[in-house]
VEXDREN-2710 file (C-alpha; in Angstrom, 1 decimal):
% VEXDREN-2710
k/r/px/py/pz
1/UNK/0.0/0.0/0.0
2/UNK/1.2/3.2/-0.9
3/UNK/2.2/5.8/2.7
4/UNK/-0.6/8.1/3.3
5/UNK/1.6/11.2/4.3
6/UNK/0.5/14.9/5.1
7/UNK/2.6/17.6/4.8
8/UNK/2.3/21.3/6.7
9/UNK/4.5/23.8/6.2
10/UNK/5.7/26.8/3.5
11/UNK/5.4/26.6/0.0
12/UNK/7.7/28.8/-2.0
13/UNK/8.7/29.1/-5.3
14/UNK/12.7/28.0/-6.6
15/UNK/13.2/30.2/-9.3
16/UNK/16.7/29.5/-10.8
17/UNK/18.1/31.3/-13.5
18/UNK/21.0/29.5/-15.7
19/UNK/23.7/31.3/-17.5
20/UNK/27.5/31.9/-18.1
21/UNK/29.9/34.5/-17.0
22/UNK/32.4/35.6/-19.3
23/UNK/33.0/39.2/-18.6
24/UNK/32.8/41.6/-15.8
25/UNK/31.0/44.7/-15.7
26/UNK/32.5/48.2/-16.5
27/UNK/29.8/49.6/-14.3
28/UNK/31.0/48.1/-11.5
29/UNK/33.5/45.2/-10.2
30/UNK/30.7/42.3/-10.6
31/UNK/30.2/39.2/-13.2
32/UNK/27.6/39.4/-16.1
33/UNK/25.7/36.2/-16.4
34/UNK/24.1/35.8/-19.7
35/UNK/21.3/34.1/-18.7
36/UNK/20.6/30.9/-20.8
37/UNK/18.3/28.9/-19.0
38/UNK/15.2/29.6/-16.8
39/UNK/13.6/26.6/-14.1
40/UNK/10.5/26.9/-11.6
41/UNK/10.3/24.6/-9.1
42/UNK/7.6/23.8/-6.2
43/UNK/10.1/24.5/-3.1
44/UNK/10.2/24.3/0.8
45/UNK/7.3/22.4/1.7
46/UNK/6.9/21.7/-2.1
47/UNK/9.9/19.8/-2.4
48/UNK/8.8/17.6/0.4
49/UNK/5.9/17.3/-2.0
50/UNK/7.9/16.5/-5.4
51/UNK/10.1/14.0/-3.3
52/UNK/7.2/12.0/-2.0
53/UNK/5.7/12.2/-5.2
54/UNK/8.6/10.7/-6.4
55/UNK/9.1/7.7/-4.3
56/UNK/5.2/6.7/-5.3
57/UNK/3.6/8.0/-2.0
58/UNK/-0.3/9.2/-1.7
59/UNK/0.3/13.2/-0.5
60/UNK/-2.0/16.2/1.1
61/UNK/-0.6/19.3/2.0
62/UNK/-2.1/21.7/4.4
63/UNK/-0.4/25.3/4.3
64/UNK/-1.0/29.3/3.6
65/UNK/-0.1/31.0/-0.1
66/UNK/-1.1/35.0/-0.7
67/UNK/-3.4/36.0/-3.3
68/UNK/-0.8/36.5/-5.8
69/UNK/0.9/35.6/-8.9
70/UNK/3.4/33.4/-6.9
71/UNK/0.6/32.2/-5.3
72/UNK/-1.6/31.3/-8.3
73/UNK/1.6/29.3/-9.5
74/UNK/2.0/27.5/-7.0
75/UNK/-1.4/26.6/-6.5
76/UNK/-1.7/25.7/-10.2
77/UNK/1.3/23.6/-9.7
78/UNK/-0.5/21.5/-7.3
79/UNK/-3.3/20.8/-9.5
80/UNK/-1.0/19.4/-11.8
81/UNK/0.2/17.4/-9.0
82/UNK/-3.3/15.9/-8.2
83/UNK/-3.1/17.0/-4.6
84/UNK/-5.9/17.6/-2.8
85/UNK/-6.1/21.2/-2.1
86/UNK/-8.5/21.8/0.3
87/UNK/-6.1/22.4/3.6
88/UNK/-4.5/25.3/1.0
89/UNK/-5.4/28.9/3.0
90/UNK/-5.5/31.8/0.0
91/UNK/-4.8/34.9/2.9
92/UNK/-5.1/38.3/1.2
93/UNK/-2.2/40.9/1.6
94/UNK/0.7/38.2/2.1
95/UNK/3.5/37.6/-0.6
96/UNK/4.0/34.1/-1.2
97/UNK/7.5/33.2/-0.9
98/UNK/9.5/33.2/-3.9
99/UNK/13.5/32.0/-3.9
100/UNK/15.8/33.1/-7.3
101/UNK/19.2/31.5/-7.9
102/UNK/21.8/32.8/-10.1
103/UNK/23.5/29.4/-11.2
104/UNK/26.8/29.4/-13.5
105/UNK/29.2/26.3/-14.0
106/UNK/27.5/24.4/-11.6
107/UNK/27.8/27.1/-8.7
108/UNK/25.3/29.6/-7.4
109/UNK/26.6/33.2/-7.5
110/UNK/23.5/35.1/-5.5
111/UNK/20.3/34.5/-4.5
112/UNK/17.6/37.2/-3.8
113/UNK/14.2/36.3/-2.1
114/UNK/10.1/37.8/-2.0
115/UNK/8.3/37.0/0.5
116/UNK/6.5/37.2/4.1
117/UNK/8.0/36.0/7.1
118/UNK/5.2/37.0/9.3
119/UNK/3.0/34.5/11.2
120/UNK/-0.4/33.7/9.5
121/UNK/-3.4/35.7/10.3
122/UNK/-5.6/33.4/13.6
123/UNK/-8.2/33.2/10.6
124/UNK/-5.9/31.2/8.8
125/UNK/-4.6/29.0/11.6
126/UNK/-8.0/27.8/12.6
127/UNK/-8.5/26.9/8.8
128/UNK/-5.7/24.5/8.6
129/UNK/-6.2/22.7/11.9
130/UNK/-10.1/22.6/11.6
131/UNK/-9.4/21.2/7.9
132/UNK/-6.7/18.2/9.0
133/UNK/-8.8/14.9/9.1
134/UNK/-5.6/13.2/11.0
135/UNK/-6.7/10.0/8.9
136/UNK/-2.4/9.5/7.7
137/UNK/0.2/7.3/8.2
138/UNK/2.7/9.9/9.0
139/UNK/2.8/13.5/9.2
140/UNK/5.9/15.8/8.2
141/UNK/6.5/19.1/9.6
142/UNK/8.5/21.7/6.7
143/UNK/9.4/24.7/9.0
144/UNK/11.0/27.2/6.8
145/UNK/10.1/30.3/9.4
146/UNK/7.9/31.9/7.0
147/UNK/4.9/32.0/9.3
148/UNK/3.2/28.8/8.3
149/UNK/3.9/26.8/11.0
150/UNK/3.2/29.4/14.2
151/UNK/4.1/28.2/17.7
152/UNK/-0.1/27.7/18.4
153/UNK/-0.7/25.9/15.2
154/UNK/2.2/23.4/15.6
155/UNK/1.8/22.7/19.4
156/UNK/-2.0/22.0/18.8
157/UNK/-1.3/19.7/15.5
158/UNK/1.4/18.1/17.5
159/UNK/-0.8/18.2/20.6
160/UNK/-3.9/16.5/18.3
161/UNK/-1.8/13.6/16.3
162/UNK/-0.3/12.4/19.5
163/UNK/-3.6/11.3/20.8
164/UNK/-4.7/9.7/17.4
165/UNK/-0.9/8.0/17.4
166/UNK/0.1/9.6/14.1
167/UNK/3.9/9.8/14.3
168/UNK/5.3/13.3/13.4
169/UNK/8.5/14.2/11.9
170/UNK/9.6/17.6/11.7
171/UNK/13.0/19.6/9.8
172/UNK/13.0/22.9/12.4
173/UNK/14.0/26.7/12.5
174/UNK/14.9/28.8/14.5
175/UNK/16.8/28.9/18.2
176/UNK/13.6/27.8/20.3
177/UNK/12.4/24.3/19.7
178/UNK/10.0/24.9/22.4
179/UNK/7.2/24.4/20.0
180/UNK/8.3/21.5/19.2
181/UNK/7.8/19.9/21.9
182/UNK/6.6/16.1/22.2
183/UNK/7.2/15.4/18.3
184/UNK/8.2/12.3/17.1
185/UNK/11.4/13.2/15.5
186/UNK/13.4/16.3/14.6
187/UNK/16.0/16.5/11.7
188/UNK/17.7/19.5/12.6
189/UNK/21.5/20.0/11.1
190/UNK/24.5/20.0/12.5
191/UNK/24.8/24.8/12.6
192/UNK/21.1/24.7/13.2
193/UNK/21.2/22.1/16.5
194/UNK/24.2/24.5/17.8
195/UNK/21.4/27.6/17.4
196/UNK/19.4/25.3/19.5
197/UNK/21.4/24.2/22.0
198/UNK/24.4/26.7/22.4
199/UNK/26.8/24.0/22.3
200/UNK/29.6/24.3/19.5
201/UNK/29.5/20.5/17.6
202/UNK/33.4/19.7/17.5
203/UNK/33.4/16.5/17.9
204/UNK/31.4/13.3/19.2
205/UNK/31.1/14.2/23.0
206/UNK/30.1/18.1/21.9
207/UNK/27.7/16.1/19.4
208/UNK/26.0/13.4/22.2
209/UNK/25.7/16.4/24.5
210/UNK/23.7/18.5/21.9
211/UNK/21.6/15.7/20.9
212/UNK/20.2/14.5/24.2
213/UNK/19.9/17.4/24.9
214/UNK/17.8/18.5/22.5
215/UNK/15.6/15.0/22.7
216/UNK/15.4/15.6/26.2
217/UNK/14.9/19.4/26.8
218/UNK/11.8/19.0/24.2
219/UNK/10.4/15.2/24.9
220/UNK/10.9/14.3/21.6
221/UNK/11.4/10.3/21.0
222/UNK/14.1/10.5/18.6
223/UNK/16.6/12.9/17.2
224/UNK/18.6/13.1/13.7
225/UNK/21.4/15.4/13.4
226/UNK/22.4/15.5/9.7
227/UNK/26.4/16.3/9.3
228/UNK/26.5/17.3/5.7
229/UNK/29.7/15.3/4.6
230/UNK/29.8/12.9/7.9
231/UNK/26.9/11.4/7.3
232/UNK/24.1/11.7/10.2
233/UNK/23.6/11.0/13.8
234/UNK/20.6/9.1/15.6
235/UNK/19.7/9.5/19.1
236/UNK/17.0/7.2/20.7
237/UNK/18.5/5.4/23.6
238/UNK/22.0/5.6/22.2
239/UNK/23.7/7.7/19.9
240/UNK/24.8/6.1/16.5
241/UNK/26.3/7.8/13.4
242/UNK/25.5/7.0/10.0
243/UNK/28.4/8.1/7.6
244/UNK/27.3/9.8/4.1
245/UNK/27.4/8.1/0.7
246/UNK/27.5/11.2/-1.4
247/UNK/29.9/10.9/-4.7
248/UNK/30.0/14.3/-6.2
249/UNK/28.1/16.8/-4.3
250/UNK/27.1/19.9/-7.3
251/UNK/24.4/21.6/-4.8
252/UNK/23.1/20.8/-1.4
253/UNK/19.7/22.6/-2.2
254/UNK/16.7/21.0/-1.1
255/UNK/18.5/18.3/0.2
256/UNK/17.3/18.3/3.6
257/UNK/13.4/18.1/2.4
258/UNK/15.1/14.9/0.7
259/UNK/16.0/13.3/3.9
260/UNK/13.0/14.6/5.3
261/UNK/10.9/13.0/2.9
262/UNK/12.4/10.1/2.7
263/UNK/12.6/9.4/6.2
264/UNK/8.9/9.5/6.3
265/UNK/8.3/7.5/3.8
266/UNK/10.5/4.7/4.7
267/UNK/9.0/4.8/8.2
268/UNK/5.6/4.7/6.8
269/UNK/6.4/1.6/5.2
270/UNK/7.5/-0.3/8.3
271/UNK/11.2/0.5/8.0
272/UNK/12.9/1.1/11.3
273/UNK/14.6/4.4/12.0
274/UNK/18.4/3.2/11.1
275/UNK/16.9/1.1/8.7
276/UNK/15.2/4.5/7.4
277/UNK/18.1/7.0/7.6
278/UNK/20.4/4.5/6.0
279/UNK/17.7/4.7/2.7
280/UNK/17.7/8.3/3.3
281/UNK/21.6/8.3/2.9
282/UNK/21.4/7.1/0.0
283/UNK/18.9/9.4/-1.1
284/UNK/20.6/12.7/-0.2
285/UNK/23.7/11.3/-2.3
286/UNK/21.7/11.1/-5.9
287/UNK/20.3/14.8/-5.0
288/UNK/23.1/16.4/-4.2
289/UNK/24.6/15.2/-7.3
290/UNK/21.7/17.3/-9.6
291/UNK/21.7/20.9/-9.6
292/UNK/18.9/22.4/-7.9
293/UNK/16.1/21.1/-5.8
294/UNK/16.0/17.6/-6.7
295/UNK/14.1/14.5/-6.4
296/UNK/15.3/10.8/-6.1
297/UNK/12.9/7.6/-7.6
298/UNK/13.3/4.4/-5.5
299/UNK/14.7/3.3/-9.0
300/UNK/17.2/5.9/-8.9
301/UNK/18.3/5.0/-5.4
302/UNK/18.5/1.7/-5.8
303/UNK/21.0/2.4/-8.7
304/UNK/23.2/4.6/-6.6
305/UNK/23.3/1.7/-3.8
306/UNK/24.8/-0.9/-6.2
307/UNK/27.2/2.3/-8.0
308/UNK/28.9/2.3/-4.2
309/UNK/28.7/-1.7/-4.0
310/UNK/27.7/-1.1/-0.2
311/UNK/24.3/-3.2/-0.6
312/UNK/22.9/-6.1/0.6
313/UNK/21.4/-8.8/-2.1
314/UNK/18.3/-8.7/0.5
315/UNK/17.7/-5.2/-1.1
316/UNK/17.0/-6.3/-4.5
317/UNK/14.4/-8.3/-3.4
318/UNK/11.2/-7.0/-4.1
319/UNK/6.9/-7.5/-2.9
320/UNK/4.7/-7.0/-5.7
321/UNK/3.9/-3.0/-4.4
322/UNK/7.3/-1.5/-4.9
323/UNK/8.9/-3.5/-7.9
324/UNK/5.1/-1.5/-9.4
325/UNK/6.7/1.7/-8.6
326/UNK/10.0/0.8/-10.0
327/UNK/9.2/-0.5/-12.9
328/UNK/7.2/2.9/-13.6
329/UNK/10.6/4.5/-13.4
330/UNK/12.6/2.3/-15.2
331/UNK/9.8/3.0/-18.1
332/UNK/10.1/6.9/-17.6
333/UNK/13.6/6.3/-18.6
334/UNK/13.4/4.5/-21.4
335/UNK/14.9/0.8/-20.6
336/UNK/14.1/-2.6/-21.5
337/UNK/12.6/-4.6/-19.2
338/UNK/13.4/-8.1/-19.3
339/UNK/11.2/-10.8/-17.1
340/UNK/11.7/-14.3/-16.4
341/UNK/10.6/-17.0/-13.9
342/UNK/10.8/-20.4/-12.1
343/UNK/12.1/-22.4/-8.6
344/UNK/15.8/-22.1/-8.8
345/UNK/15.9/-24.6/-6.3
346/UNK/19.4/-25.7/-5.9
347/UNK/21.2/-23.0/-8.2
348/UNK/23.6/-24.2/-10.9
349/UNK/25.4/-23.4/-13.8
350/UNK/22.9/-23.8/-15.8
351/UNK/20.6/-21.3/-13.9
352/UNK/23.2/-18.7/-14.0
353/UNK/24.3/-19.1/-17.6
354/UNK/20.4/-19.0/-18.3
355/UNK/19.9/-15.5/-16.3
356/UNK/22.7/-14.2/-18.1
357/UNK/21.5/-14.6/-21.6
358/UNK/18.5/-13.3/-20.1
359/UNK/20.2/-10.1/-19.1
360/UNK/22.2/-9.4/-22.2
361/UNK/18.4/-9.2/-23.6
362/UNK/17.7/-5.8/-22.3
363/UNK/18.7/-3.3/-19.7
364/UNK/16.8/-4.7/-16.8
365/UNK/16.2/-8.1/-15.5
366/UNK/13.8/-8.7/-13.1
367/UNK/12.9/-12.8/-12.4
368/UNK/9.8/-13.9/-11.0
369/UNK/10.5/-16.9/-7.9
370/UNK/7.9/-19.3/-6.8
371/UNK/7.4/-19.3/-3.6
372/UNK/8.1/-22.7/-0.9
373/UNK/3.7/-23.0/-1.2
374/UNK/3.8/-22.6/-5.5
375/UNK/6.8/-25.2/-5.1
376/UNK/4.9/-27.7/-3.6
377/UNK/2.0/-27.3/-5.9
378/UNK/3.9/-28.0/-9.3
379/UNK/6.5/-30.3/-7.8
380/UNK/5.5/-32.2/-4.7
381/UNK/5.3/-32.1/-0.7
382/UNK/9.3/-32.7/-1.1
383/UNK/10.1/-29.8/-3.2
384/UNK/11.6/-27.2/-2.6
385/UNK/15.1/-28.3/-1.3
386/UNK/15.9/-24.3/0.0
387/UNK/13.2/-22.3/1.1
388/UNK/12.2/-18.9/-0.6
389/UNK/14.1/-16.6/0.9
390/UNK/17.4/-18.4/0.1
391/UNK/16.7/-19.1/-3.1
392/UNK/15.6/-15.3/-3.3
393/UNK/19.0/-14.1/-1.9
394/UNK/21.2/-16.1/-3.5
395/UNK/19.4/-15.0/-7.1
396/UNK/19.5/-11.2/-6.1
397/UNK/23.5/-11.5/-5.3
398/UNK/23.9/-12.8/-8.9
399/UNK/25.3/-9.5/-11.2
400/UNK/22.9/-10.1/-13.9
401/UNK/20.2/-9.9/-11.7
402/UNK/18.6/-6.7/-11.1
403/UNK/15.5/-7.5/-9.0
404/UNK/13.6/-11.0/-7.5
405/UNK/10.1/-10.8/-7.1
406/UNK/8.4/-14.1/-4.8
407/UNK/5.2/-14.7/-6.4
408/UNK/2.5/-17.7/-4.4
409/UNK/0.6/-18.7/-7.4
410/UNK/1.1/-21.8/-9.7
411/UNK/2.1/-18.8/-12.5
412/UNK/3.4/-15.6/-12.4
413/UNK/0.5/-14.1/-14.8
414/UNK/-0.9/-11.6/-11.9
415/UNK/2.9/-10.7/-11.7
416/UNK/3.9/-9.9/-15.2
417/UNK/0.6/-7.7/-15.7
418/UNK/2.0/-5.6/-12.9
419/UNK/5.6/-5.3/-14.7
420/UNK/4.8/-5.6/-18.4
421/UNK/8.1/-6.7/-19.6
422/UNK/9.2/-5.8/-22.9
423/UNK/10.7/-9.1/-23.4
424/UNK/9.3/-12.5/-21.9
425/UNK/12.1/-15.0/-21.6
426/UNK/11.1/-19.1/-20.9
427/UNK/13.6/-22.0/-21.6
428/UNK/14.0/-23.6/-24.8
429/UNK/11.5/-26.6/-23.8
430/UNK/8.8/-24.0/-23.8
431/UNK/9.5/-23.4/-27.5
432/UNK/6.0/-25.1/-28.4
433/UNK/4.0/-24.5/-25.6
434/UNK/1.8/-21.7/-25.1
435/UNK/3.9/-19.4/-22.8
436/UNK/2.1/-17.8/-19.6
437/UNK/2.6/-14.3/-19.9
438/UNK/2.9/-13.9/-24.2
439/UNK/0.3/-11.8/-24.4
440/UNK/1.1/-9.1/-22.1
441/UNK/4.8/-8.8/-22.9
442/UNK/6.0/-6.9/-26.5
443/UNK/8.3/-10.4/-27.2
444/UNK/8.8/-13.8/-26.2
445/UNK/12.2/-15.0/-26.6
446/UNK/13.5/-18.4/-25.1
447/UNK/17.1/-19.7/-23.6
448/UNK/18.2/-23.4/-24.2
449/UNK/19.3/-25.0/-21.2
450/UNK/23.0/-27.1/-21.0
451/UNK/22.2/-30.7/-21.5
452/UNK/22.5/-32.4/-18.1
453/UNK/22.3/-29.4/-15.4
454/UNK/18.8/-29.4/-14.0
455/UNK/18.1/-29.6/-10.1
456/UNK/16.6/-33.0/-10.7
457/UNK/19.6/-34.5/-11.8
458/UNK/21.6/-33.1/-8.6
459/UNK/18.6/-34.9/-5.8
460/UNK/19.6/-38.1/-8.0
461/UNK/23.1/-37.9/-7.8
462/UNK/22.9/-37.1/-4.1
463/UNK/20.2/-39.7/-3.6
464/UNK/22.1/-42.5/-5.1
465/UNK/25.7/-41.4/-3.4
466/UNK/23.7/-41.4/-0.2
467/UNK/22.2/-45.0/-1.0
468/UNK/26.0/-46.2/-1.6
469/UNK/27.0/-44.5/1.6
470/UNK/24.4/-46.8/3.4
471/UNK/25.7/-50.0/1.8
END
């Protein structure tokens, strides 16, 4: 199921404007930019959004715009969005928030901002919390300090989803966290927890301190400290650190709605909270290596994690719900899908010369397992020899092996309408039978096996040296 995640806080505007600097002024000792390029982007709150979006989560958003032309953009943008806008306040007289970015070679040179940093109207404030329904997984808290998120509005919504158990998860501004208080989790960084706290972050003691502090002075159950290129730290009980995965880092915007977002969503789908900032990680790494606010796909993510080689074959293994959403961005981008299926009981050389043809067929491979119940349908009470998840791991550790997905049913039909391969690929002995699956995928195509190198034949040989061993 997808996360059912609301998110409260300021929507601006990231304008950036894209150009080249080849000269300096004779008016005064300052850089032309020749502007080449122009971008708009949903940001602050709206980046949340995108990122959410991105990862395949359902999203509301409850928050305050002017009755502007910033404001009719960014409302228009959400429409495009399909999200709900009926927690969106239109309050006369207030400039919505607008961000432009001069950007040359990669770098920004100045930024200039439009906007009001005073607290919503009361009229406005009663809108939004007499508007939430509080029926979410998870709700995230994007405090830019532009007057969205008051110190009344965000004790009472924090207040509210504590009694209806709706865990919330915050990024914060400001030097008093007092209205904070009694939030799920806050994901301040490293400058803005020394605002906080007073304490100077030097090194770990200096970073403990500051931490438990913070989770202590404002009840909060957990506390994230993000360390830009050290990674994060966690406190819940203990303190752990999380070191960063970043490659090439071109622009840090944004990238702390990323871990924001992702947090949330990863929690919202049963991760734990290591389990969750570790995903996050990974995350922050593919947007800080785009210019601008970015998002990153699960597809994307899960690319990055096998670029560092840091993963665990237990990550490739897919339910039926998220290889969906990946296969939707392996589509966006233009790569061939390539599906197969079967036990892979006891693996062998011919499985694995098998999945590599299969591979070389297309960009992706994705293989359909039965599952220990489907095993014993089609083979017998005795069958399988290694249970599912074994046979799942040991096929996602394979390189040519991109995904597994465990599937209970006597075929995987049910599972190849959800990916809709672009090429189907069955062994050589199902070269005149008619294929499960051929009319959903764009081509069948079919592998022979190596004479002699089936599972069956490996029980025998075991069976009969274990017969000699009891003579």
């Amino acid at each position: 199921m997808k996360p059912n995640i609301l998110v409260i806080g300021d929507l601006m505007i990231d304008h950036y404007l894209f150009g080249k600097v080849e000269r300096i002024s004779p008016e005064a000792p300052v850089q032309v930019v020749e502007i080449e390029k122009e971008k708009m982007l949903l940001g602050g709150a709206g980046n949340v959004i995108n990122n959410l979006l991105a990862l395949g989560a359902k999203v509301n958003v409850a928050s305050v715009i002017g009755d502007d032309e910033n404001g009719k953009w960014i409302k228009n943008r959400l429409i495009d969005k399909n999200i709900n806008l009926d927690i969106l306040v239109i309050q006369e007289q207030r400039y919505s928030s607008k961000k432009t970015r001069i950007i040359s070679s990669n770098q920004q040179i100045i930024r200039f901002d439009k906007e009001s940093k005073n607290d919503i109207s009361k009229e406005s404030e009663e809108k939004i919390f007499s508007s939430i329904s509080y029926d979410y997984d998870l709700i995230l808290l994007s405090d830019y300090a532009k007057g969205v998120l008051t110190n009344s509005l965000t004790r009472k919504i924090i207040s509210y989803a504590s009694i209806k158990n709706i865990p919330i998860f915050i990024d914060p501004k400001g030097s008093d966290y007092s209205k904070y208080l009694g939030a799920t989790l806050i994901t301040p960084n490293k400058k803005e927890a020394e605002i906080a706290t007073g304490i100077k972050i030097k090194d770990d003691e200096s970073l403990k301190k500051a931490g438990f502090l913070l989770k202590e002075k404002y009840d909060l159950k957990s506390v994230i400290i993000t360390l830009s290129e050290n990674g994060m730290a966690i406190f819940e009980n203990e303190m752990s650190k999380i070191p960063t995965v970043a490659k090439e880092v071109y622009d840090v915007t944004g990238a702390g709605d990323t871990v924001l977002s992702v947090l949330g969503y990863a929690v919202a789908k049963g991760k734990n909270l290591k389990e969750a900032v570790r995903f996050a990680n990974y995350a922050a790494g593919v947007v800080v290596g785009k210019v601008g606010s970015a998002t990153a796909t699960i597809n994307e993510i899960e690319e990055y994690k096998k670029s560092l080689h840091q993963e665990n074959s237990e990550d490739f293994i897919k339910d039926f719900e998220s290889i969906k959403t990946l296969v939707n961005t392996i589509k966006q981008k233009g790569q061939t899908i390539v599906f197969t299926n079967g036990c892979f009981d006891i693996l062998h050389l011919g499985h694995v010369k098998y999945l590599e043809s299969a591979k070389n067929m297309g960009d992706i491979l994705i293989v359909g397992l039965n599952s220990d119940t489907s095993v014993k349908k089609l083979k017998g009470e005795k069958r399988p020899i290694n249970p599912q998840y074994d046979r799942a791991y040991l096929l996602a550790a394979l390189e040519c092996v991109d995904y597994v997905v465990i599937f209970n049913e006597e075929t995987p039909y049910e599972l190849i309408k959800i990916i809709q391969p672009d090429i189907l690929v069955k062994g050589g002995d199902y070269r005149y039978q008619n294929v499960v699956g051929s009319d959903i995928a764009k081509e069948v195509r079919f592998v022979d096996f190596i004479d002699g190198k089936s599972t069956t034949n490996i029980i025998k040989k075991i069976g009969k040296q274990n017969d000699t061993n009891d003579k």
